[in-house]
N, C-alpha and C positions, 0 to 999 in steps of 0.2 A: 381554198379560201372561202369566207363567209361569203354572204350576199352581195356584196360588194365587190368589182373585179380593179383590177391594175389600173385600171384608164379613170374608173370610176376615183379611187381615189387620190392619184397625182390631179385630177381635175380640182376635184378637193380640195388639196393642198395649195395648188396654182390660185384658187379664186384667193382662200383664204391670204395668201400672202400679197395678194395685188389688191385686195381691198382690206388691209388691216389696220383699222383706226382711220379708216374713211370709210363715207358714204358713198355706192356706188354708183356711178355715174347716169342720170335719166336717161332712155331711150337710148342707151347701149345695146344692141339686139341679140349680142355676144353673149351677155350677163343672164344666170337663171336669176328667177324672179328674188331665190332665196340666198342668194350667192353673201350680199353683207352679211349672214351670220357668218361668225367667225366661230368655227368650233373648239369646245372648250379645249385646254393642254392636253386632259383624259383619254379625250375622242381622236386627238392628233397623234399623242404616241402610242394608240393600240393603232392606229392607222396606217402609221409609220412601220409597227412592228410586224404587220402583215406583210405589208411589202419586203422587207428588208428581211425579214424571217429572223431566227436567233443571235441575237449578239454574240461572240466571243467576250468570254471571259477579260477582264480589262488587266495587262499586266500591272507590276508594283511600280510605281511610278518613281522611283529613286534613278539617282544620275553617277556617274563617274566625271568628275573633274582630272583632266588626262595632263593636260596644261593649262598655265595661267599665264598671260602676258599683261604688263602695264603698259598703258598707251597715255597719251595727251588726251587727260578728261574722265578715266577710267580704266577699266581691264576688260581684255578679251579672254576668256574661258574656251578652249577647247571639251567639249562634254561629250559622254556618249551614256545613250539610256536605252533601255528595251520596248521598244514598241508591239512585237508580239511574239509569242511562246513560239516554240518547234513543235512540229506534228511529226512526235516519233513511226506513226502510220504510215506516212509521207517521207520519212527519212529527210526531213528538212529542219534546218538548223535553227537556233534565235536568232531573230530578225534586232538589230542593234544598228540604231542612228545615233550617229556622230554630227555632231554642231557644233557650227561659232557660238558661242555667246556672250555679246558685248554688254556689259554692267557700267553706266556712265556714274561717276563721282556723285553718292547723293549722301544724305544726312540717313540717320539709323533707323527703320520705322517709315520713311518715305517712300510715297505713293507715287512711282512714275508710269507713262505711256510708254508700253508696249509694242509690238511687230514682228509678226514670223516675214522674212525675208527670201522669199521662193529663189532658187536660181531657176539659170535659161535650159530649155532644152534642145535637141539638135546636138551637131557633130564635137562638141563641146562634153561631152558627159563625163568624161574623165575630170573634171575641172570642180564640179559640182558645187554646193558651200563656199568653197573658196572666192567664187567669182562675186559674190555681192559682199563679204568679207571684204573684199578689197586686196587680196594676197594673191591674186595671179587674173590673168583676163581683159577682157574688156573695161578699161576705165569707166565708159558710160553705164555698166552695170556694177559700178561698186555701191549699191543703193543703200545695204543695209550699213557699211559706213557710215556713211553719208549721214542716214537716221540716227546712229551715236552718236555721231559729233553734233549735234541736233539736240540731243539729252535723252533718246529715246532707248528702252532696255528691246534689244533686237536678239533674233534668234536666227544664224540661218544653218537652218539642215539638210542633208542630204536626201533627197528625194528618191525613190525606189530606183534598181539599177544606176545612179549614179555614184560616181568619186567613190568614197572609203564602202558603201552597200550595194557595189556592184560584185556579181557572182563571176566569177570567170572558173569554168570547168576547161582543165586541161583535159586537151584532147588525147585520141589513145596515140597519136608519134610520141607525146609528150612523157606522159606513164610512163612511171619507174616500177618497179618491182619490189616487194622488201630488202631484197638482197643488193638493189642498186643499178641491175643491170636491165636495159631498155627494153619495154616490150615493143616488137614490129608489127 
């Protein structure tokens, strides 16, 4: 790294976002002297880009609509799109999230409020999406519901390892063989 180390600039970053479009506070002893400047976007994303070293390539952001359902108010879209390539190096496959996606009743050209809708995690993982959809789970978590019938356009997807992006490798009891018969 340049002259500047790790700590140096998350410090950076922290002032900047805790005084952004305020003045910082007098006799705070916390605060360096020059902490209100806020650095430009330029100086934040080479700053950023240190730290965080090179981006991945951004996949094509197109979606598969798998299902449609109409509900009271709108449609639910079952979607799935690709989030990131396979590393044939790695022998790892495309990474492909699957989502609700509720669209509430609006006019053509209408601008509405938006929400990605996290599910929970814990012993639940198999449930993923579904459970703030409102399709299986805890009632108290059908949130992103909730926020459609509200008029809000809600997204909720499947978070790493769970429901439809969970990886499950058969074990070797399980292993077939080409030919069908069980390896021990």
């Amino acid at each position: 790294m340049a002259d500047e180390t790790r700590r140096q600039i998350f410090t950076g970053l922290g002032a900047f976002c805790i005084t952004a479009g305020r003045q910082p506070l007098k006799g705070n002893s916390l605060q360096r002297p020059d902490s209100h400047l806020a650095p430009s976007d330029e100086n934040l994303r080479a700053s950023l880009a240190r730290v965080l070293g090179k981006m991945p390539t951004r996949p094509n952001s197109g979606f598969k609509v798998l299902e449609s359902v109409d509900l009271p108010g709108g449609r639910r879209h079952k979607i799935e799109y690709l989030a990131e390539t396979g590393d044939p190096v790695l022998a790892t496959p495309n990474d492909y999230i699957r989502a609700y996606l509720f669209e509430p009743n609006h006019k053509s050209g209408q601008r509405l409020p938006a929400i990605v809708a996290i599910h929970q995690d814990g012993p639940q993982s198999h449930i993923g999406k579904s459970e703030p959809a409102g399709l299986i789970g805890d009632k108290n978590l059908f949130y992103g519901l909730e926020l459609f019938q509200r008029g809000y356009v809600v997204i909720c997807p499947d978070r790493f390892y769970h429901a439809e992006r969970r990886r499950v490798v058969p074990n070797d009891l399980t292993r077939l063989t080409q030919n069908g018969t069980w390896i021990c």
